[in-house]
C-alpha positions in Angstrom: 0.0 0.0 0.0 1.2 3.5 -1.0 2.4 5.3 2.1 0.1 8.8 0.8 -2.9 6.7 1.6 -2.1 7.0 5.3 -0.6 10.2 5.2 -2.5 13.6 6.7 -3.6 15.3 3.6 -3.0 18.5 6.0 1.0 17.5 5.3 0.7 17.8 2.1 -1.6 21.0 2.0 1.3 22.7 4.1 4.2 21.8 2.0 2.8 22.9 -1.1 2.2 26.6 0.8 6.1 26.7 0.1 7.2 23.8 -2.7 6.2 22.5 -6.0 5.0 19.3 -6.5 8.0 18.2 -7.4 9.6 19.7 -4.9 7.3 18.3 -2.2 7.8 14.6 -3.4 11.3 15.2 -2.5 10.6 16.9 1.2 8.6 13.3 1.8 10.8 11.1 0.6 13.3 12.5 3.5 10.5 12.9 5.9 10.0 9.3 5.4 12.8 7.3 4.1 12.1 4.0 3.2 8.8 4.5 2.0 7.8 3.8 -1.5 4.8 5.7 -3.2 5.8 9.2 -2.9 6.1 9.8 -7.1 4.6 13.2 -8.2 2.4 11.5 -10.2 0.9 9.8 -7.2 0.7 13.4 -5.2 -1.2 14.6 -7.8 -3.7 11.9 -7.5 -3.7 12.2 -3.7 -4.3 15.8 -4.6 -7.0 15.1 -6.4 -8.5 12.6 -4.1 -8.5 15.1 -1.1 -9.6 18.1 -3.3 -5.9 19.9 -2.4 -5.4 22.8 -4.9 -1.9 24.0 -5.4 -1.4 27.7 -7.4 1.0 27.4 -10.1 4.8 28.6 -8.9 5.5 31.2 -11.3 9.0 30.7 -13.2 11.3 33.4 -12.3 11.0 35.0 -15.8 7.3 34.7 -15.6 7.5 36.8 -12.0 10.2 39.4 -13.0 7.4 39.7 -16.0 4.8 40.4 -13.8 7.2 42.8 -11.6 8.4 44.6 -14.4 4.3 45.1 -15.1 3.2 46.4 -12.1 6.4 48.6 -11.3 5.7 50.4 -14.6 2.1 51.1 -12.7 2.8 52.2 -10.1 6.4 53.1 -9.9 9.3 53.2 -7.6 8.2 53.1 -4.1 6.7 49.8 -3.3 8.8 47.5 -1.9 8.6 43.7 -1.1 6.1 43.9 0.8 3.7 46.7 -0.6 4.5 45.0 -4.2 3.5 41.6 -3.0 0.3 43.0 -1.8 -0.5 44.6 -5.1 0.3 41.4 -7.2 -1.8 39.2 -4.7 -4.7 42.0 -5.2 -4.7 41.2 -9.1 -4.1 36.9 -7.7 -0.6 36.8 -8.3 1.5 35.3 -5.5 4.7 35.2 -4.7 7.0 35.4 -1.7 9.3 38.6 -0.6 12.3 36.7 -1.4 11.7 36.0 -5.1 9.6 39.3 -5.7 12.7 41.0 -4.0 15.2 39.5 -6.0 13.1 40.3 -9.4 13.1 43.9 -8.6 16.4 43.9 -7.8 17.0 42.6 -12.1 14.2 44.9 -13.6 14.4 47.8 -11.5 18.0 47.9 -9.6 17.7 52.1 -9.2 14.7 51.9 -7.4 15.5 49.3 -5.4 18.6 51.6 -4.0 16.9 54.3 -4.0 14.0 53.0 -1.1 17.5 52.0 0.8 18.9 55.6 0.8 15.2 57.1 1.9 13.8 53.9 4.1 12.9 55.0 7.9 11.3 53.0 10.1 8.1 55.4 11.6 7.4 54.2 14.7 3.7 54.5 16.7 4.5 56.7 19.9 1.3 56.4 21.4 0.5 53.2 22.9 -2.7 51.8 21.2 -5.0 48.9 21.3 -8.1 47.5 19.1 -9.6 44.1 20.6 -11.3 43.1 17.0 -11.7 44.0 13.5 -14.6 46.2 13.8 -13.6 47.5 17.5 -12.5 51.2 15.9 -13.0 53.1 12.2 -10.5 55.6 11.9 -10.8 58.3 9.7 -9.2 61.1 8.3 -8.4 63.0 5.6 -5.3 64.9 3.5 -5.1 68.2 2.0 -1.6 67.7 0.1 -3.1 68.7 -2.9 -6.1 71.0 -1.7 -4.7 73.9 -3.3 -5.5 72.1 -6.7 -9.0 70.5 -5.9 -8.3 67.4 -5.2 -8.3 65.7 -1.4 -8.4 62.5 0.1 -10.2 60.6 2.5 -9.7 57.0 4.1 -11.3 54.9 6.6 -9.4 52.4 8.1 -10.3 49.4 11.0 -8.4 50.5 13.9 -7.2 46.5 14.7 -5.6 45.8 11.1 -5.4 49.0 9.3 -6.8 47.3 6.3 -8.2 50.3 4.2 -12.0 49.9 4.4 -12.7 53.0 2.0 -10.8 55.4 0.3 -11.9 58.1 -1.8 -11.1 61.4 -4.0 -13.3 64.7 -4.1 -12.6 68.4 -4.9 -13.0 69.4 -1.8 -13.6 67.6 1.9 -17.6 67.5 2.0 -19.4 65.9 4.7 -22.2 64.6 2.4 -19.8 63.1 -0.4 -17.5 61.6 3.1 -20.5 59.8 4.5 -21.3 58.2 0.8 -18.5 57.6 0.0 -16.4 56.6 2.8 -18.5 56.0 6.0 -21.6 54.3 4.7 -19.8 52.5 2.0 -17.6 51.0 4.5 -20.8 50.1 6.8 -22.9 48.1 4.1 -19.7 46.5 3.4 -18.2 45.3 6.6 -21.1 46.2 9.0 -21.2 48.6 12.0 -18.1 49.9 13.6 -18.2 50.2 17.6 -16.7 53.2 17.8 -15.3 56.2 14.8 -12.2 57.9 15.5 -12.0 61.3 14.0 -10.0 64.3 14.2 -11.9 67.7 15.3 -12.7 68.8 11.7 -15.9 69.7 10.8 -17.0 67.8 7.7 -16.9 64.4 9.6 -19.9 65.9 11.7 -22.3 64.2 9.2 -20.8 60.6 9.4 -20.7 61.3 13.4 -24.5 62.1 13.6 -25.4 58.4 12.3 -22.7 56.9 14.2 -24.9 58.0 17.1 -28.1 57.8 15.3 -27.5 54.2 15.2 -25.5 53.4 18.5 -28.4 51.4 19.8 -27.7 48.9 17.1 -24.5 48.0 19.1 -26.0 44.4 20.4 -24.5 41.7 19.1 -26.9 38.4 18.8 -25.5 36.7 22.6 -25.8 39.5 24.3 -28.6 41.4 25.9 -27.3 45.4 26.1 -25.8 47.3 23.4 -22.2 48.2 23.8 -21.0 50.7 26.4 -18.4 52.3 24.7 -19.0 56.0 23.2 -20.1 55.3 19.9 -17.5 57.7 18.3 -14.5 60.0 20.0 -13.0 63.6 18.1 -9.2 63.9 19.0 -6.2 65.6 17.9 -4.4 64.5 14.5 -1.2 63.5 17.0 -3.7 61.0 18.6 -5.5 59.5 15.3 -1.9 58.2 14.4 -3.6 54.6 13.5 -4.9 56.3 10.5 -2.4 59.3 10.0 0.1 56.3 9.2 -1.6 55.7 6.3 -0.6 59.1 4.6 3.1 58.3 4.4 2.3 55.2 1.9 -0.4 57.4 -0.1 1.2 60.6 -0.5 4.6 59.0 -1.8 2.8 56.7 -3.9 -0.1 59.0 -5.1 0.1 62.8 -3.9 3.9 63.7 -3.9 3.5 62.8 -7.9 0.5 64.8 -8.6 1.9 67.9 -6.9 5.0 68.4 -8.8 3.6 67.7 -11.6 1.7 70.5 -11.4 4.4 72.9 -9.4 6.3 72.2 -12.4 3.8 73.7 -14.5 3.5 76.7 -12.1 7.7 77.0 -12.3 7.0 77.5 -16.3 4.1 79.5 -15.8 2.2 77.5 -17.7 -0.4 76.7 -15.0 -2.0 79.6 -12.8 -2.9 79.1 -9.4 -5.0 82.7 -9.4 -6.9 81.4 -12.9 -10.3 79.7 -12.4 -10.4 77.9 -15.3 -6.9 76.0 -14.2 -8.2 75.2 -11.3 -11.2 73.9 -12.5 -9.2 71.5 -15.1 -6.7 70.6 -11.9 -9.3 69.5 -10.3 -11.0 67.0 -12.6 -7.8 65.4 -14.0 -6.1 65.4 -10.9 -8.9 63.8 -8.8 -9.7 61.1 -12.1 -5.5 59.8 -12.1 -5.9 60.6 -8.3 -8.7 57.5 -8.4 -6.8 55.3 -10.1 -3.6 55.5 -8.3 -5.1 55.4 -4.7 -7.3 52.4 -5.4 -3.6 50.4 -6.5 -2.3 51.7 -3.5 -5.3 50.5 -1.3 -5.1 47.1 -2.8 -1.4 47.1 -2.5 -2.0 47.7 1.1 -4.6 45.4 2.2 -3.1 42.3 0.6 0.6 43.0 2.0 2.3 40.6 4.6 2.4 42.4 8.5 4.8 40.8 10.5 3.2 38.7 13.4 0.1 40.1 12.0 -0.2 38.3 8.2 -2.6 39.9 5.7 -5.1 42.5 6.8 -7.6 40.9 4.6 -7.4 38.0 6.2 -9.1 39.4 9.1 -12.5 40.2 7.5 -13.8 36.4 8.1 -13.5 36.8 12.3 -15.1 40.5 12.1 -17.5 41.5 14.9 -18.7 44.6 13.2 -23.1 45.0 13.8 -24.8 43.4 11.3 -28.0 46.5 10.4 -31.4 45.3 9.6 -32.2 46.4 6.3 -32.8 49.8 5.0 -31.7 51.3 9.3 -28.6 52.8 7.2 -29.8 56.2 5.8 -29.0 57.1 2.3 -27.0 59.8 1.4 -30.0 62.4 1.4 -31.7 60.7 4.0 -28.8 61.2 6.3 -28.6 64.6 4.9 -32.4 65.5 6.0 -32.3 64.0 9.5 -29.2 66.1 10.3 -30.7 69.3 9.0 -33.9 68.4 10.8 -32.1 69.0 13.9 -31.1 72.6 13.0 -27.8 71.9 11.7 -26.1 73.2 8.7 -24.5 71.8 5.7 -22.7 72.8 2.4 -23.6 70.8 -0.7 -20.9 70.0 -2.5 -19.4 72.2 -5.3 -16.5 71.9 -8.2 -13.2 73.3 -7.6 -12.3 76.3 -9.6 -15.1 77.4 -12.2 -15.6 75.9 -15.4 -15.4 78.4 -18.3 -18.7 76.3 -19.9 -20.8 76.4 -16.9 -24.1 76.7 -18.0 -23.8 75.1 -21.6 -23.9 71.9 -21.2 -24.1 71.2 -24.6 -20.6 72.3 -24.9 -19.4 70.4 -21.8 -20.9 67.0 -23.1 -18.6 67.8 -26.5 -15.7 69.1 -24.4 -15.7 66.3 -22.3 -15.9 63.3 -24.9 -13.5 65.3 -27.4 -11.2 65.0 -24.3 -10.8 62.1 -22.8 -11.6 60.4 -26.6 -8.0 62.5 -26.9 -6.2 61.3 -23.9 -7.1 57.5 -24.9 -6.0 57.5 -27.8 -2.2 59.6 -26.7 -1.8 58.4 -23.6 -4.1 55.1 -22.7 -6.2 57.0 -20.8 -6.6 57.5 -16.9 -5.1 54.5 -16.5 -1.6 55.5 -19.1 -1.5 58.9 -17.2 -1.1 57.6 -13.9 1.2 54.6 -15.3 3.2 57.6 -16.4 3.3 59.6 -13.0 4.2 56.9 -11.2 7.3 56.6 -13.4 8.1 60.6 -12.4 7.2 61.4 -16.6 5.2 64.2 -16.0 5.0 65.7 -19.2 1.6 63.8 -20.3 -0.4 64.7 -17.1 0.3 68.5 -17.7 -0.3 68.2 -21.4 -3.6 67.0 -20.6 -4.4 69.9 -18.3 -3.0 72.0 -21.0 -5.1 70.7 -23.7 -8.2 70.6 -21.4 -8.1 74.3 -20.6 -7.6 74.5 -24.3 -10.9 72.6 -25.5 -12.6 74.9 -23.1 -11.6 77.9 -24.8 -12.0 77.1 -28.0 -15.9 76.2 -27.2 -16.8 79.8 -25.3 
C-alpha cells in the first residue's frame, strides 16, 4: 500500500504553501525514508483525491514579467512587501524573497533608491483595538487641496486594512458619508466606535454613528455596547490612520503635486486662474482615483509581520450586522441632520468651469477629451502609469489641452 494513503492530507496542503510538487515529493521522501509511493504523479492523484489545490509557482522570468508590469504602474516606491500585496490584489503570488530578487533585475535604481530614503516610523502612542470592527479611523489629507483634489480614508483601527478610500474636490461631509462612512458600513457592518479628528466635515458621518448606537448588540448578548459610539481627538492622537498618509502621498500625492508645481515654475499653469483650477481639479482627482485604489489594494493584501494579511481578518469580524434599509441614504442622512437645525454645504467643483451653463458644450468638451487622452496616452489609467514613473510631461499636457478645449468652445 502507498504510504500517501495514510498520510495527513493537512502534510501535504502545508508543504505545497512553500514547494512545487515536485519539490514536495522530494521533502517526503526524506521525511519518510524507506517508504515507497511518494512519485509526483501519485501526489497529484492524492491531490485530487482530497480536493488539495496548489497555485501554479511562477517561473522566475514569468515573476520578473509580472514585476516589471506592475512597477511600470505604479512606480518606484513599493517595496517587497507593498509589491507583494499589489500582485496578490490582481491573484498573483509570490514570496518577498523572489519578488525582492526580481526587482532587484528589472528595477535595480529603485530598489537603491527605497534604501537611501527607508525609515522605520514608529507608533508613539500606545494603542489597542480588541477586533476588526472595535475602531474606524478616519481622516483626511489636504496635500493637494490647493488644486482640488483631497483624500479621505477609513481604516479598522485593529488591522489598518483600508476599508474606503476616496477622491473629491473638496472635503464635504455629504460626499464623506457616501462615500467613505456608509460605503464602509454596508460592506463590513457597524463599527463600535469612529475615531476622528476635530474637523468639521466628519460631523455628518458622526451624527449616524450616534443615530444608530443602539444597534451596538451583538446576537449573545442582551445590552448594546457601552463604549462611546464615536470619539473627536487631535491629528497626534489619530496616528492609527495618520500612518496611512506616508504610503499614499509618496505613492499617489507627492507625484500629482509636482507635476503641477512644475507647471507653475513654467508659468504655464496659474494658481489665481479659475479655469486652471477647474481643469486641476478634474484630472487630478480622475489619475488621483486610479492610483489610490492600486495603492489601497497594495495595502490590504501585503504581509504584517506577526500580524499576516489585513484581509485575512475580515472572516473573524464582529462589526453590527443593520437590519435592512436602518442605514440612511445619502440624502436621508442629509435630512435628518438638517432636521435638527444643523447646517450643511452641498458639494461644489473646484475652480469654475469656463462652460458652466452650456452643457451642450461640456458634453462635447468632455468626450472630445478624454476620446483624446485615450487614444495619446491610454487614458486615466496611461496617465497615472506615467506619473508613477516621475514622466510628467503627459499629465500636464492634458491639463493643458483641457483648458484649451474649453476655450476654443466659449
Amino acid at each position: 500500500m502507498s504510504a500517501l494513503s495514510s498520510l495527513d492530507p493537512e502534510i501535504v496542503r502545508s508543504l505545497l504553501v512553500q514547494h512545487t510538487i515536485e519539490e514536495t515529493a522530494q521533502q517526503l521522501t526524506q521525511l519518510f525514508p524507506g517508504q515507497r509511493g511518494f512519485s509526483v504523479s501519485s501526489i497529484r492523484r492524492f491531490m485530487q483525491k482530497n480536493n488539495i489545490v496548489k497555485q501554479q509557482r511562477l517561473t522566475q522570468d514569468e515573476l520578473e514579467a509580472k514585476v516589471h508590469e506592475a512597477t511600470s504602474e505604479v512606480g518606484g516606491t513599493y517595496g517587497r512587501r507593498m509589491m507583494q500585496g499589489y500582485l496578490r490584489a490582481g491573484g498573483v503570488t509570490a514570496s518577498q524573497r523572489r519578488i525582492r530578487a526580481a526587482q532587484a533585475i528589472i528595477a535595480p535604481s529603485y530598489v537603491s533608491n527605497r534604501r537611501v530614503n527607508a525609515q522605520r516610523q514608529m507608533n508613539p502612542q500606545p494603542y489597542r483595538a480588541d477586533y476588526f470592527g472595535y475602531n474606524m479611523h478616519m481622516d483626511q489629507n489636504e496635500k493637494l487641496a490647493m488644486y482640488g483634489v483631497v483624500f479621505v480614508i477609513a481604516i479598522d483601527g485593529l488591522t489598518a486594512f483600508i476599508t474606503r478610500a476616496a477622491v473629491m474636490p473638496r472635503k464635504n461631509n455629504q460626499t464623506i458619508y457616501e462615500s467613505v462612512f456608509a460605503a464602509s458600513v454596508t460592506d463590513y457592518g457597524l463599527w463600535d466606535k469612529v475615531i476622528v479628528d476635530k474637523g468639521r466635515e466628519f460631523f455628518l458621518c458622526l451624527f449616524i454613528q450616534h443615530y444608530l448606537k443602539d444597534f451596538r448588540v451583538r446576537p449573545d448578548e442582551t445590552e448594546s455596547s457601552r463604549r462611546p459610539c464615536y470619539a473627536q481627538v487631535t491629528s497626534q492622537k489619530n496616528n492609527r490612520v495618520e500612518r496611512v498618509w506616508n504610503e499614499v502621498n509618496q505613492r499617489v500625492g507627492y507625484p500629482i503635486k509636482k507635476a503641477i508645481r512644475e507647471m507653475e515654475g513654467n508659468e504655464s499653469f496659474n494658481s489665481s486662474n479659475q479655469a486652471h483650477l477647474f481643469a486641476s481639479s478634474i484630472l487630478g482627482c480622475t489619475v488621483a482615483e486610479v492610483m489610490l485604489s492600486r495603492c489601497v489594494g497594495a495595502w490590504n493584501y501585503r504581509s504584517v509581520e506577526g500580524m499576516g494579511k489585513p484581509v485575512d481578518y475580515i472572516p473573524d469580524k464582529r462589526n453590527y450586522v443593520l437590519p435592512n434599509e436602518v442605514l440612511p441614504s445619502s440624502a436621508d442622512a442629509v435630512q435628518l441632520y438638517r432636521s435638527t437645525g444643523h447646517h450643511l454645504t452641498d458639494e461644489w467643483s473646484f475652480g469654475v468651469d469656463p462652460l458652466l451653463g452650456h452643457d451642450d458644450k461640456i458634453i462635447s468638451r468632455n468626450q472630445k477629451f478624454w476620446s483624446e487622452i485615450e487614444v495619446s496616452y491610454g487614458g486615466a489609467r496611461g496617465l497615472a502609469n506615467e506619473l508613477a514613473q516621475h514622466n510628467y510631461a503627459p499629465f500636464q499636457n492634458s491639463i493643458t489641452r483641457f483648458v484649451q478645449l474649453s476655450n476654443s468652445l466659449l
